[in-house]
Each structure stands twice: as C-alpha cells, then as structure tokens.
C-alpha positions as CSV (number, residue, x, y, z in Angstrom):
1,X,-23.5,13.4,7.7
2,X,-22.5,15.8,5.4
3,X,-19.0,16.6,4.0
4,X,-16.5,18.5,6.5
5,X,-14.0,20.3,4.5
6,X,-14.6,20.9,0.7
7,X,-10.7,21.8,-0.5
8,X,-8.3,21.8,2.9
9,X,-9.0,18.4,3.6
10,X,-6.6,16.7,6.1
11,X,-5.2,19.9,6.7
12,X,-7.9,21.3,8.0
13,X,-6.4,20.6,11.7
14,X,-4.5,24.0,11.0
15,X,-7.3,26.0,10.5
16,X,-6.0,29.5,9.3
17,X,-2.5,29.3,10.4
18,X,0.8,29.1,8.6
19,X,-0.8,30.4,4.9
20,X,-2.4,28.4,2.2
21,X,0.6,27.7,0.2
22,X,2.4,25.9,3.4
23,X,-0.9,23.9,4.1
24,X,-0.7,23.0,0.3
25,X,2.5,21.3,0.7
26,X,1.9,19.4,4.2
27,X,-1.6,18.1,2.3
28,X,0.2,16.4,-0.1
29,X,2.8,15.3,2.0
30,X,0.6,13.9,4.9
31,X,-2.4,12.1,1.8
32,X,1.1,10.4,1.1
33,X,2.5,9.5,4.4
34,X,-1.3,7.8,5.4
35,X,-1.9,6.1,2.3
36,X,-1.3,2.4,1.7
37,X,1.3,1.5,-0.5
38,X,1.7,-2.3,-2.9
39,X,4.2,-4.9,-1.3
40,X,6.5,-6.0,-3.7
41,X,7.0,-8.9,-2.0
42,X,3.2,-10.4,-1.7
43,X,1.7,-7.8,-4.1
44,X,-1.1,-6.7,-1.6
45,X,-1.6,-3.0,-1.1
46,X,-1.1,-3.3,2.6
47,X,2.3,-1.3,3.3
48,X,1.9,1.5,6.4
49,X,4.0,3.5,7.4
50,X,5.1,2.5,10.8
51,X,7.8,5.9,11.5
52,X,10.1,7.6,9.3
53,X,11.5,5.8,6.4
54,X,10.4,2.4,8.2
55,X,7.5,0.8,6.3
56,X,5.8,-2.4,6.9
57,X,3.2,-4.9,5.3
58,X,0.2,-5.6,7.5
59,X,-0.6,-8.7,4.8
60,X,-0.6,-11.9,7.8
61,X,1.8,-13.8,6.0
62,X,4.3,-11.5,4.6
63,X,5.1,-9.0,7.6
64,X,8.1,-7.2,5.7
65,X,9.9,-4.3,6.8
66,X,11.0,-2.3,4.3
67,X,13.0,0.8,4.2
68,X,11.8,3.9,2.3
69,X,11.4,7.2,2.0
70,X,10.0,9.3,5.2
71,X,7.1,10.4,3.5
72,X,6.7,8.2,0.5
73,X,8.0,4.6,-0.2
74,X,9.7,5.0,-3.2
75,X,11.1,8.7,-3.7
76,X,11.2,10.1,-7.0
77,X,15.4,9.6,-6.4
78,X,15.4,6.3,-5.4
79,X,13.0,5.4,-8.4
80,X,15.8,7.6,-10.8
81,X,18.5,5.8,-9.5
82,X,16.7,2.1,-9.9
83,X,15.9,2.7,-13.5
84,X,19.9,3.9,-14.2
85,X,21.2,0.8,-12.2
86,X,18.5,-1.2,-14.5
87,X,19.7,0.4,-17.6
88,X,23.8,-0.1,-16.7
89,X,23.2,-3.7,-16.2
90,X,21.1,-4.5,-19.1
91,X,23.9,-2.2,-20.9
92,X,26.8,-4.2,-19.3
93,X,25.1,-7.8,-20.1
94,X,24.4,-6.9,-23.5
95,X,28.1,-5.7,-24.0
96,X,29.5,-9.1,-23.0
C-alpha cells in the first residue's frame, strides 16, 4: 500500500478547508497530543493522553495519572518555571 499524504499528514482529514497556515499549526499540535510521552515515574515511554491536561501511563505496574499540559505534557512554561525553581533552591542551599 502506498503512502497516503506526502506533506499534510494527520491533517489531511481537512482536506482544503481553513488555509494551510491553520492546518500547519493543528499538525503540530495534534503529532503532539497522539504521541507517547516517558513516565518519570517507571521511565517507560508509555504516557497517553487520556483528555485535556490529564495524562496517564499505560506501563501495568505504574498506572500514574499525571497532570499536564492539554496538548503537550510538559509545556514550554512549566519546563521554564521548573528550571528557575531548580536554580533558587540550589541558590538558596548554597547560600546557607
């Protein structure tokens, strides 16, 4: 069976609706909502996305819910502010 869609990809569902700019953005956003994410807690790449910002590990003997972004797991804020709260407390221990 040959390939489908050579550069729409997942949004080819749209057809040629809404403009290609649009269908850009919901491509990107939609590869990241489906794709499987690492668990931080068993280290298995088995986090879904079960509805927005609610994300959970299919690995059979973690099952962890996690709360995340809607679209992504880790936003690029939430990673932004994890590295400054990082970076205050090694600051603050080192002070001491």
């Amino acid at each position: 069976m040959g390939k489908r869609t050579k550069k729409v990809g997942i949004t080819g569902k749209y057809g040629v609706r809404y403009g290609a700019t649009l269908r850009k953005l919901v491509k990107k956003i939609e590869i990241a909502k489906h794709s499987k994410y690492p668990c931080t807690f068993c280290g298995k790449v088995k986090i879904v996305r079960l509805s927005t910002g609610i994300w959970k590990c299919k690995q059979k003997g973690c099952n962890k819910t996690i709360a995340g972004g809607a679209y992504m797991l880790n936003t690029p804020s939430a990673v932004t502010v994890r590295s400054t709260i990082k970076r205050l407390r090694t600051m603050q221990t080192e002070a001491i």
